[in-house]
C-alpha positions as CSV (number, residue, x, y, z in Angstrom):
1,X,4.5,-30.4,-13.6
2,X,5.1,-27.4,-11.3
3,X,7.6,-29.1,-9.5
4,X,9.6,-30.3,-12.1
5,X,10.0,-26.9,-14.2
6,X,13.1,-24.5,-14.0
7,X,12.1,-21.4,-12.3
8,X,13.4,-18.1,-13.0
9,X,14.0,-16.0,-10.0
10,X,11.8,-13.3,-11.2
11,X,8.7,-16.0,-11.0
12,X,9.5,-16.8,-7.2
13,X,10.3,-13.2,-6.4
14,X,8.1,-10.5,-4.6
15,X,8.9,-7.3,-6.1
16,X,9.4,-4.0,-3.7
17,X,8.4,-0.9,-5.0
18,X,10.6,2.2,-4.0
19,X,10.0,5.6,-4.8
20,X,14.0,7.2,-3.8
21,X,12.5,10.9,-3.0
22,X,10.3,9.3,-0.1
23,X,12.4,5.9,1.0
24,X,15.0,7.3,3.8
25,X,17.2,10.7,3.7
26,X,20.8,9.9,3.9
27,X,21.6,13.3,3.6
28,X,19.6,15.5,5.5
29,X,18.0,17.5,2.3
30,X,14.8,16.4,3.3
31,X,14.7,13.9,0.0
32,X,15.3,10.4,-0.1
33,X,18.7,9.2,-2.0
34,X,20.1,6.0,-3.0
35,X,22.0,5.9,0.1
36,X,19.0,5.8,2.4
37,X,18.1,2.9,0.4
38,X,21.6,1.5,0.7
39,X,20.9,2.1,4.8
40,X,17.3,0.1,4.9
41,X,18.8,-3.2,2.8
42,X,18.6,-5.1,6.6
43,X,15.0,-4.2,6.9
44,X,14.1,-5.6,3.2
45,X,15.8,-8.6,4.0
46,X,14.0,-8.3,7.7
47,X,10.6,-8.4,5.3
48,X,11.7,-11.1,3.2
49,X,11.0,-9.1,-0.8
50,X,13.6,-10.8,-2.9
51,X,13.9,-7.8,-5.4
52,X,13.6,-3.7,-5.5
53,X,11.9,-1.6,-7.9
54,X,13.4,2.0,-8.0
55,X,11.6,5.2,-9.7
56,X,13.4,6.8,-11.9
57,X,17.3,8.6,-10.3
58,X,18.8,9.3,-13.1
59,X,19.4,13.4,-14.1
60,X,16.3,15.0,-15.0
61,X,15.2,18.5,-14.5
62,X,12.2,17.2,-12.5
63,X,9.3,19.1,-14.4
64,X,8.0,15.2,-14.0
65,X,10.0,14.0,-11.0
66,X,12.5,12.1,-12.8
67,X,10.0,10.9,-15.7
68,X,11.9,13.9,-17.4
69,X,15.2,12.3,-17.7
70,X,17.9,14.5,-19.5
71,X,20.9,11.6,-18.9
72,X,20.1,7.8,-19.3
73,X,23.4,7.0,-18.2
74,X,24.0,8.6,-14.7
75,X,22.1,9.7,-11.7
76,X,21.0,12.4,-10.6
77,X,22.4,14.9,-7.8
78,X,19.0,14.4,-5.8
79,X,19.9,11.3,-5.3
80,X,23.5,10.5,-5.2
81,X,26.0,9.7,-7.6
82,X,27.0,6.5,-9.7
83,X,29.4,5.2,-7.3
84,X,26.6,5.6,-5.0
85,X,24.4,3.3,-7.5
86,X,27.0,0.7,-7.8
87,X,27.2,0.3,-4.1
88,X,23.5,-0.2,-3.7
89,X,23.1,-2.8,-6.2
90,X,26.5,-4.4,-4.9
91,X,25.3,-4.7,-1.2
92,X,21.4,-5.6,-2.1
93,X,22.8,-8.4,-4.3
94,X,25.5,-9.4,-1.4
95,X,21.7,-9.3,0.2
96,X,20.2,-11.7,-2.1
97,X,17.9,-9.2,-2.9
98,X,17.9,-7.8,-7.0
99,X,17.5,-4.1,-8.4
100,X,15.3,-3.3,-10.8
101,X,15.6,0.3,-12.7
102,X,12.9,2.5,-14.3
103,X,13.3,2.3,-17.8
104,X,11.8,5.8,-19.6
105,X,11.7,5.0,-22.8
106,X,8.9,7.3,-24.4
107,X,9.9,10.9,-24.1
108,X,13.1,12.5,-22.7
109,X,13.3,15.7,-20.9
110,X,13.1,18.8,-23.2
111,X,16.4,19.4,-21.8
112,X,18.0,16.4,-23.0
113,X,20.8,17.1,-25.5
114,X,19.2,15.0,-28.1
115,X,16.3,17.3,-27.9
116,X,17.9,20.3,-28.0
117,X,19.4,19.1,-30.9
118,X,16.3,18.3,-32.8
119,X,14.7,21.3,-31.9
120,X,17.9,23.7,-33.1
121,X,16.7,23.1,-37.1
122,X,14.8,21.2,-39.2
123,X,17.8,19.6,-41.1
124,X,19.6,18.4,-37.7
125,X,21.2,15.1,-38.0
126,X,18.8,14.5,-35.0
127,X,15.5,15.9,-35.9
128,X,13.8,12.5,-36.7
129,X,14.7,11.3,-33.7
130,X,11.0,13.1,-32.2
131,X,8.2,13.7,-33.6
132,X,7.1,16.9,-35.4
133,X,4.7,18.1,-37.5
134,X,3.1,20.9,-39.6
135,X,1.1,22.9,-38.2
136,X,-2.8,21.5,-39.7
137,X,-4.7,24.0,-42.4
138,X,-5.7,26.4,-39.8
139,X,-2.8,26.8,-38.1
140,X,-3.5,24.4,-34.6
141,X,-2.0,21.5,-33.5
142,X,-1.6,18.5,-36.2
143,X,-4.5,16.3,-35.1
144,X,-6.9,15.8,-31.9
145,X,-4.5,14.1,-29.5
146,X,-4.4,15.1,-25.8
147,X,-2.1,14.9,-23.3
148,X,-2.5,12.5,-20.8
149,X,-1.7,15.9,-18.3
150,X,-4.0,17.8,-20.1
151,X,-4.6,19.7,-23.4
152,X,-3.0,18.9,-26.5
153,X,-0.5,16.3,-26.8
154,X,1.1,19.2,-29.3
155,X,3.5,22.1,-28.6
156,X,4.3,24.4,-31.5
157,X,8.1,25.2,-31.3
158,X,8.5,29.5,-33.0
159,X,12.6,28.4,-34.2
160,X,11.4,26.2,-36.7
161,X,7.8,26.3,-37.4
162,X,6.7,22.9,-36.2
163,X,4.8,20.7,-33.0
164,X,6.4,18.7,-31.2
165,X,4.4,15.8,-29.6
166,X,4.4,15.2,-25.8
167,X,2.2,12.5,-24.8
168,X,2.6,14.0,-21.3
169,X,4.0,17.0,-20.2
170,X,5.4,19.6,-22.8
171,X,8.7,19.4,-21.7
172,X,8.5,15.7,-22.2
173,X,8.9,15.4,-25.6
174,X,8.4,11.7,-27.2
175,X,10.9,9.6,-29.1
176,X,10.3,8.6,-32.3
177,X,10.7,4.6,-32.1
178,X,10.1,4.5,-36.3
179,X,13.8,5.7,-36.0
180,X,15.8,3.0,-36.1
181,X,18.9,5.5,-34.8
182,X,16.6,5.9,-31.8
183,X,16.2,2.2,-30.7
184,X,19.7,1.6,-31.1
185,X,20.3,4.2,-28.4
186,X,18.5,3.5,-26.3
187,X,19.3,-0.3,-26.6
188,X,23.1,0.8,-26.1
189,X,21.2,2.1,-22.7
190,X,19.4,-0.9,-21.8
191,X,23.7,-2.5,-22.0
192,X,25.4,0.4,-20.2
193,X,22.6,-0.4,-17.2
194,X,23.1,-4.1,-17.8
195,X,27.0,-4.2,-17.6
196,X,26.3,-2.7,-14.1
197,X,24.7,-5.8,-12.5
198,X,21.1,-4.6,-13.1
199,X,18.4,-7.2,-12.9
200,X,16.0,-5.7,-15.2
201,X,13.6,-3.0,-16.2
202,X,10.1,-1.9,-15.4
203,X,9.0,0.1,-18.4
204,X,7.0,3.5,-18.4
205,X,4.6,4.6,-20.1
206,X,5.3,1.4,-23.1
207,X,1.8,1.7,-24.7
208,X,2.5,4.9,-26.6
209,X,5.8,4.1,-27.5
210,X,4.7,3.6,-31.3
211,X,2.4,6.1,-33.2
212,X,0.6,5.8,-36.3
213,X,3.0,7.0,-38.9
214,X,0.2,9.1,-40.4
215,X,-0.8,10.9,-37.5
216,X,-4.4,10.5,-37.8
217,X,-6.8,11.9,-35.4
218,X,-8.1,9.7,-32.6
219,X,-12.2,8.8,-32.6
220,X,-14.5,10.3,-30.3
221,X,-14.9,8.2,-26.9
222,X,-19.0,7.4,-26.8
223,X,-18.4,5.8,-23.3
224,X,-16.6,9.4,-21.8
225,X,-18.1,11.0,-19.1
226,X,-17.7,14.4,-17.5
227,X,-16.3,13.2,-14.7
228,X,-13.4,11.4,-16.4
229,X,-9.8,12.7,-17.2
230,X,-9.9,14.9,-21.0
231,X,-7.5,12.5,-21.7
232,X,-10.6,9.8,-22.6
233,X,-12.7,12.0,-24.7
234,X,-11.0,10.3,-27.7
235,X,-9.9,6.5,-27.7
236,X,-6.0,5.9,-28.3
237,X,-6.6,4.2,-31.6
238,X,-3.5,5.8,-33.3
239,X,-1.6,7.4,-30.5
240,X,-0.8,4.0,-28.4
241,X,-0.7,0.4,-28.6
242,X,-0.1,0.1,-32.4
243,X,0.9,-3.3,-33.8
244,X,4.6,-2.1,-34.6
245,X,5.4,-2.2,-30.9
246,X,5.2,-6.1,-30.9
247,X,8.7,-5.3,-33.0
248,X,10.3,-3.4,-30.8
249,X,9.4,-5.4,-27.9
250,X,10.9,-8.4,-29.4
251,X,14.1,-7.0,-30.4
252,X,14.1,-5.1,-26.5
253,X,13.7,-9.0,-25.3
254,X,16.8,-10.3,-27.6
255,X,18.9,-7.3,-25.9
256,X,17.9,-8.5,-22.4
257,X,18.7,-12.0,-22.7
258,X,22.2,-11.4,-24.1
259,X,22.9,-11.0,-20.1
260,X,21.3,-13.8,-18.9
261,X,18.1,-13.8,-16.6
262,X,17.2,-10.4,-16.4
263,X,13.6,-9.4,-16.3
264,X,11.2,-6.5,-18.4
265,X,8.4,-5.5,-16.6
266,X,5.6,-3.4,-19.0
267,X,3.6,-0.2,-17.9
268,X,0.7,-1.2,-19.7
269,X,-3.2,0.4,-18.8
270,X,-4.8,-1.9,-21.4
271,X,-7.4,-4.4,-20.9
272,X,-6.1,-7.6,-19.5
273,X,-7.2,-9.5,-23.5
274,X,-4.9,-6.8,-25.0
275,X,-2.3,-7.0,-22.2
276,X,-1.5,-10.9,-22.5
277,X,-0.3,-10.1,-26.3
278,X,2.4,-8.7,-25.1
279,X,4.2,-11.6,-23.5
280,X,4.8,-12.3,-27.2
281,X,4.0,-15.8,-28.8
282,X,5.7,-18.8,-28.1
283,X,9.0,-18.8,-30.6
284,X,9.2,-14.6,-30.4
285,X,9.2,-13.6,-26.7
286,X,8.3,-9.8,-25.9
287,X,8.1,-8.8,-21.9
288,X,8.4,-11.2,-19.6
289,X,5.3,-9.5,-17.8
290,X,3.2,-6.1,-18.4
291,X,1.7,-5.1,-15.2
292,X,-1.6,-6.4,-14.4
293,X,-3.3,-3.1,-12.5
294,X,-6.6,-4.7,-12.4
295,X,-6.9,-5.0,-8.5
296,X,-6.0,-1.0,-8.6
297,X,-9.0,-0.9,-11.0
298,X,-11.6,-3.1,-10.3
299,X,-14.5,-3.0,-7.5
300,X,-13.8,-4.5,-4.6
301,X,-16.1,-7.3,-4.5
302,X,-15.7,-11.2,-4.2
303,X,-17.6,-11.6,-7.3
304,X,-15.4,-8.9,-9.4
305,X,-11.9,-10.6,-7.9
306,X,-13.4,-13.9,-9.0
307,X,-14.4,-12.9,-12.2
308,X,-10.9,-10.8,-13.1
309,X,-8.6,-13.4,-11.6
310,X,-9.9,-16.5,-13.6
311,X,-10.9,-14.4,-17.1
312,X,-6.8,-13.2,-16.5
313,X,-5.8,-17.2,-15.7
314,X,-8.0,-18.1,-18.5
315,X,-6.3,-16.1,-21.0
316,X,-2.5,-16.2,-20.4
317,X,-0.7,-19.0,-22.2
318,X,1.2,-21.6,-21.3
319,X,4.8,-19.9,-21.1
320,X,3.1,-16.3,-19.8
321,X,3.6,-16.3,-15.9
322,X,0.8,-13.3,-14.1
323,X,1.5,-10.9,-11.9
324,X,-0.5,-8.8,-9.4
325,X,-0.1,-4.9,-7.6
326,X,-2.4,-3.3,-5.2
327,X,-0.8,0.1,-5.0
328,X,1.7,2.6,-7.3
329,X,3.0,5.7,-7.3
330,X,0.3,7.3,-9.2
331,X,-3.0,5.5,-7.8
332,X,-4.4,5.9,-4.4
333,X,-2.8,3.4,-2.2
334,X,-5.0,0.1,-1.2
335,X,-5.8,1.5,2.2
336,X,-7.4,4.1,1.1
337,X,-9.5,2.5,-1.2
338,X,-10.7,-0.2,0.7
339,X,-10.0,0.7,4.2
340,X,-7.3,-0.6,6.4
341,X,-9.0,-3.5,7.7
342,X,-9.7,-4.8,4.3
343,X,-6.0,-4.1,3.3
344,X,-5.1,-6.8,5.4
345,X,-7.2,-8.9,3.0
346,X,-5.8,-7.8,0.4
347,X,-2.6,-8.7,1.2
348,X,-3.3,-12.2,1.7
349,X,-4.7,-11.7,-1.8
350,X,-2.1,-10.2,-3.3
351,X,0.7,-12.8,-2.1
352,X,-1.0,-16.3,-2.7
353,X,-2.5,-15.3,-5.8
354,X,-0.3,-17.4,-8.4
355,X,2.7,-15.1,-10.0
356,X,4.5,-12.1,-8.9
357,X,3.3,-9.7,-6.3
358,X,4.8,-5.8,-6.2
359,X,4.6,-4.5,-2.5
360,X,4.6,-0.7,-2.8
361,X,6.6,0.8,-0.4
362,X,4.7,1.7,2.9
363,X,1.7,-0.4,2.0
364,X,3.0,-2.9,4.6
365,X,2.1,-0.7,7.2
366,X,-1.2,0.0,6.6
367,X,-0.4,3.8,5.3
368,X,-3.4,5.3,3.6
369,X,-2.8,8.9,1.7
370,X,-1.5,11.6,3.2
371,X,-3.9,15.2,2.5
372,X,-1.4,17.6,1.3
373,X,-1.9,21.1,1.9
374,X,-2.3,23.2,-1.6
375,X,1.2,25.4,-0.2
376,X,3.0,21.6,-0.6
377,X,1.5,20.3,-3.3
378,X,4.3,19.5,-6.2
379,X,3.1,17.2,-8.8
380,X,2.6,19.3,-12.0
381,X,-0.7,17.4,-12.4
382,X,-2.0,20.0,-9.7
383,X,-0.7,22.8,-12.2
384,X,-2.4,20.9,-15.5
385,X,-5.7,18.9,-14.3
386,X,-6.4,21.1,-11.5
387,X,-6.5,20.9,-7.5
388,X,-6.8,17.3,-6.1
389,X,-5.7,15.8,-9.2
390,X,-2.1,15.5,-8.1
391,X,-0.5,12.2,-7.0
392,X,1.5,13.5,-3.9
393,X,-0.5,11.7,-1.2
394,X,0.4,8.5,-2.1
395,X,4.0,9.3,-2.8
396,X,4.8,11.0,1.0
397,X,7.8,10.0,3.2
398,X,8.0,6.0,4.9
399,X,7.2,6.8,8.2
400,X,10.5,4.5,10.3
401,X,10.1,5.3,14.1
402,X,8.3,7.9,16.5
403,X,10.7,10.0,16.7
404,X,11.4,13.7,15.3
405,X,10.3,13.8,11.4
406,X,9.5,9.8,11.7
407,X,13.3,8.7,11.0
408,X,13.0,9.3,7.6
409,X,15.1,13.0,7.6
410,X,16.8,15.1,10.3
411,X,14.8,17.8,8.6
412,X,11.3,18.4,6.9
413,X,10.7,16.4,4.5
414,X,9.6,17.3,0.8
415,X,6.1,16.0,1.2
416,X,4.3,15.7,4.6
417,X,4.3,12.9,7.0
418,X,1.4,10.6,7.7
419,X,0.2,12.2,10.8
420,X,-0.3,8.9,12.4
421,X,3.6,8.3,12.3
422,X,4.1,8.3,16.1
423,X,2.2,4.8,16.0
424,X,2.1,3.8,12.7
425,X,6.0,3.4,11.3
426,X,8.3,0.2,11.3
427,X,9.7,0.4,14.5
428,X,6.7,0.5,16.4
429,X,4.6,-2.1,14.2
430,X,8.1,-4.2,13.8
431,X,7.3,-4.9,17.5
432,X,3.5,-5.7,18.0
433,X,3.2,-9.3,16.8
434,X,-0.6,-9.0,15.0
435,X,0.7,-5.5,13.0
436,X,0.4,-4.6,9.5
437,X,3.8,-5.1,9.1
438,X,3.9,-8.3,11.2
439,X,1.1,-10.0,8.6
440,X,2.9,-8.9,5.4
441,X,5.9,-10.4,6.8
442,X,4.5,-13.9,7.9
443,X,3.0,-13.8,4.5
444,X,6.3,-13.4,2.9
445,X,7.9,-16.4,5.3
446,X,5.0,-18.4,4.4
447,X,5.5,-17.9,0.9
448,X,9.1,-18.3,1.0
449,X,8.6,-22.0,2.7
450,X,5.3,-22.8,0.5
451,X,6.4,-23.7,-3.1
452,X,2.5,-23.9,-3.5
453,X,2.2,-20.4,-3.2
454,X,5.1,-19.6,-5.0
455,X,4.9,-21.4,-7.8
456,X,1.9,-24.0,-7.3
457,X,-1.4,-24.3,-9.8
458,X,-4.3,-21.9,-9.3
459,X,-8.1,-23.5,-8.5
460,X,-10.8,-21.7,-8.1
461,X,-12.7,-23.3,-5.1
462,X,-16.1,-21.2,-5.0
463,X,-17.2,-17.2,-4.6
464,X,-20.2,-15.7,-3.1
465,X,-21.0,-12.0,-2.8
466,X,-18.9,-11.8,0.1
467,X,-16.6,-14.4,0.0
468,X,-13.8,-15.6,-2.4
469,X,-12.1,-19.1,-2.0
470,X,-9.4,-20.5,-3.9
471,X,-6.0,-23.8,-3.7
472,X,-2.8,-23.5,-5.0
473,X,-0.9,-26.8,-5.1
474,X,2.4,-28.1,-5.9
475,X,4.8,-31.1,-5.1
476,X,1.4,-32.8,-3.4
477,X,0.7,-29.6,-1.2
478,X,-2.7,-28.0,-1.3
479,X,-3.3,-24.6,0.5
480,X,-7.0,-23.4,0.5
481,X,-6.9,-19.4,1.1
482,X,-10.7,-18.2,1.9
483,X,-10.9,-14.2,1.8
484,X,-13.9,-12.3,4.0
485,X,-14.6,-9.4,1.5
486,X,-17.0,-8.2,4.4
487,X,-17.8,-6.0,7.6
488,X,-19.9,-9.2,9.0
489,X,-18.6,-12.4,10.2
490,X,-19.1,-15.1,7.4
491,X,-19.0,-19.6,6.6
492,X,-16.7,-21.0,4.3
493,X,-18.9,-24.4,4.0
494,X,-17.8,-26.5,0.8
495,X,-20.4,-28.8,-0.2
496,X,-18.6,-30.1,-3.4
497,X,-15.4,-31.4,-1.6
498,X,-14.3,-31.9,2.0
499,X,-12.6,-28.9,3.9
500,X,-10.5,-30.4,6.2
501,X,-7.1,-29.2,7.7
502,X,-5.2,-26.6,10.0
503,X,-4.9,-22.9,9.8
504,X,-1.4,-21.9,8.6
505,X,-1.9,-17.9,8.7
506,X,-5.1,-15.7,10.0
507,X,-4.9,-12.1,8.8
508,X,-5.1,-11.5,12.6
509,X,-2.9,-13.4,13.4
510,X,-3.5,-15.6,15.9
511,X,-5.0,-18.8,14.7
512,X,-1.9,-20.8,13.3
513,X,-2.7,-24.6,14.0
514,X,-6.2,-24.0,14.6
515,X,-7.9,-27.3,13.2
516,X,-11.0,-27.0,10.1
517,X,-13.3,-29.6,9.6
518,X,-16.2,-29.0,7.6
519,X,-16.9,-25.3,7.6
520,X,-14.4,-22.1,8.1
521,X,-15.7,-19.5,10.5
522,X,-14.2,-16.1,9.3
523,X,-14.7,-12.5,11.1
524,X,-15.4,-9.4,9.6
525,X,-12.6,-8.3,7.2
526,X,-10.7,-12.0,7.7
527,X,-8.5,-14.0,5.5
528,X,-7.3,-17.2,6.6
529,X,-4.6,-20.1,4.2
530,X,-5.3,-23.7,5.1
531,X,-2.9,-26.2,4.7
532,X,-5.5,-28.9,3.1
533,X,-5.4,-32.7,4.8
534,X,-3.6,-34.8,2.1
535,X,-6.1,-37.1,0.2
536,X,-8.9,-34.4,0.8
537,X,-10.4,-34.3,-2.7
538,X,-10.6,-31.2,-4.7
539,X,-13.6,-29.7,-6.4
């Protein structure tokens, strides 16, 4: 039973996702620091998230933003200093409220003294610890694999005669995990980070970690169009998610738990029958989730939400727990995709669907993309795909009252402000009691006091094409949540069990109490959670 089981706290948690540059400015640089996250611990408790995700801090000569990391064990200038790092995880935990790190694990910055080391000759002690190759017969790159920025995934190096393979950028060079020399560094890393109180790791980029060891070239994609990224003219067959990685992940997992209940959280765009393999089996654990980016990926229709949630529930095992995000650092954020009024649905969805929700930061106010002008565009996938193709819009400053640059800096900030901020930023929201803000929060309270939503079973309860209805139960508890994937008002009328009950939450927020007895009327664009009459049978 539900009830009776021994939760860990990353099951109950609700993950907050943080990217430093754009959080709060502690400093007046016009970046955001460690110490403006240190500053806005009282509003994360305010929310009610139990744990914090941070993008990468630690040095890196930002060619990637910090997914160049040239020091695993320290953190970068931009954002503060160690002592700095220790603080914030010393006050968030005095919080109740864990950190979780970004753990990089792929490449290294081309900077990184391990790298420059490899590169130096061809009989350094640390050559083997990337991957290089000979030139192929004609003098190109080794085989066909691209770059996920663009072009070939190889860059010939003049000192000694070889590629080096960057699955991303070229001054991202990538690890060679066949090197067992490799994974015992950077296991020493996952300890050094450890021994400093953090909770666990969210792991970039993890499918490609392993290559095939011959190198061979990827097959053509048949499903590729034109208007896709170059990177899917071929399929990954050799270049990511090979079988060797089921190794690594394993040993990663025997690491972790050496410190107790920490947490590793996979970067993984698989599909979801690929993805539950890497929970690991039941006597040889792997992550204890890789992120499930289907509601990032999917259409947003009842029918495709149905479908995805229960073929996910359907496949996960018995000791797998899922796990749900609606927005990232490099996706469009939900309200843009789906429009504000439908973000409020999706909140609802995203914190009563069973297992652990990430809240990017900002999504609780509603904020869509920000249009970057081409003068202040930074992401080097502007300089490699092309204009438009960067992620800066979804990455801009968290808008925190109407005043002078939104209280997020004394100065400009790196990236422009929403140009809503006057109205739309915590302060103002904080106060008007049917805001954005105002429904993620309830939702959080409601789930903090719910141990069905928490950690209660998942029950379909019936879809149409415009509406999606589902329970979650535990301890004798039984919440329906009906979802209004519409711009028309719409019936929840059961006619296999009896709907009967009261209104806990409205995505509008003002129908808590209201009584249901027989049918649900739902408003364009409405989500309501119904606390279910006990003895009320279920479908």
């Amino acid at each position: 039973m539900e009830e009776e089981r021994r939760w860990r706290w990353w099951q109950r948690a609700v993950i907050y996702h943080i990217y430093p540059r754009s959080f709060a400015d502690s400093n007046h640089d016009g970046i955001g620091d460690l110490e403006g996250i240190r500053r806005r611990l009282d509003y994360l408790v305010w929310l009610g998230v139990d744990a914090i995700w941070l993008s990468p801090i630690f040095p890196s000569p930002m060619a990637d933003f910090g997914y160049d990391i040239s020091d695993y064990c320290d953190v970068d200038p931009t954002f503060g200093t160690l002592a700095d790092l220790d603080r914030l995880i010393a006050d968030a935990h005095a919080r109740g409220i864990r950190v979780i790190l970004d753990f990089v694990p792929n490449h290294t910055s081309d900077q990184h003294p391990w790298f420059q080391e490899s590169r130096s000759s061809r009989d350094n002690p640390r050559r083997h610890w990337y991957i290089w190759a000979d030139p192929a017969p004609n003098g190109g790159p080794p085989n066909n694999w691209r770059s996920v920025f663009g072009g070939s995934a190889w860059e010939f190096d003049p000192t000694t005669g070889q590629y080096y393979l960057h699955t991303f950028l070229k001054e991202q060079p990538d690890l060679n995990w066949r090197n067992p020399e490799v994974r015992a560094a950077m296991f020493d890393v996952l300890r050094f980070w450890f021994e400093r109180g953090v909770d666990g790791f969210r792991i970039d980029a993890l499918r490609f970690l392993i290559k095939d060891e011959q190198l061979r070239d990827n097959p053509p994609n048949p499903d590729y169009t034109p208007d896709q990224l170059p990177f899917n003219e071929a399929i990954p067959a050799y270049s990511a998610d090979q079988y060797e990685l089921h190794e690594v992940l394993a040993a990663m997992r025997h690491v972790t738990e050496a410190f107790g209940e920490r947490v590793l959280i996979g970067e993984m765009y698989i599909p979801i029958s690929r993805l539950v393999t890497y929970y690991g089996c039941r006597h040889e654990r792997e992550l204890h989730f890789p992120f499930n980016f289907q509601l990032l990926l999917i259409p947003w229709t009842a029918r495709h939400l149905a479908a995805t949630i229960d073929t996910y529930e359907g496949l996960l095992g018995p000791d797998d727990w899922p796990n749900w995000v609606l927005s990232n650092h490099d996706h469009p954020r939900v309200a843009t995709r789906i429009g504000e009024d439908q973000a409020r649905v999706a909140a609802m969805l995203l914190l009563t669907l069973r297992g652990t929700p990430t809240i990017y930061y900002g999504d609780e106010l509603g904020l869509a993309d920000v249009p970057v002008p081409p003068e202040r565009r930074q992401d080097p996938l502007e300089r490699t795909l092309g204009p438009g193709a960067g992620r800066d819009p979804c990455r801009t400053p968290m808008p925190w009252e109407p005043g002078p640059h939104a209280g997020f800096s004394t100065v400009e900030p790196w990236l422009p402000l929403n140009a809503d901020y006057p109205s739309r930023n915590v302060a103002v929201q904080r106060e008007d009691p049917r805001s954005m803000l105002r429904l993620y929060r309830e939702l959080l309270i409601l789930r903090r006091a719910e141990p069905a939503l928490a950690i209660g079973r998942y029950r379909p309860l019936g879809v149409t094409a415009e509406l999606l209805a589902y329970e979650r139960a535990a301890a004798g508890r039984r919440l329906a949540i009906v979802l209004n994937l519409s711009g028309h008002a719409q019936e929840f009328r059961p006619t296999r069990f009896a709907l009967e009950g009261r209104i806990l939450l409205s995505t509008h927020l003002d129908r808590d109490g209201e009584s249901v007895r027989g049918t649900l009327e739902l408003r364009p664009s409405e989500g309501c959670i119904v606390a279910l009459r006990d003895g009320v049978a279920t479908p």
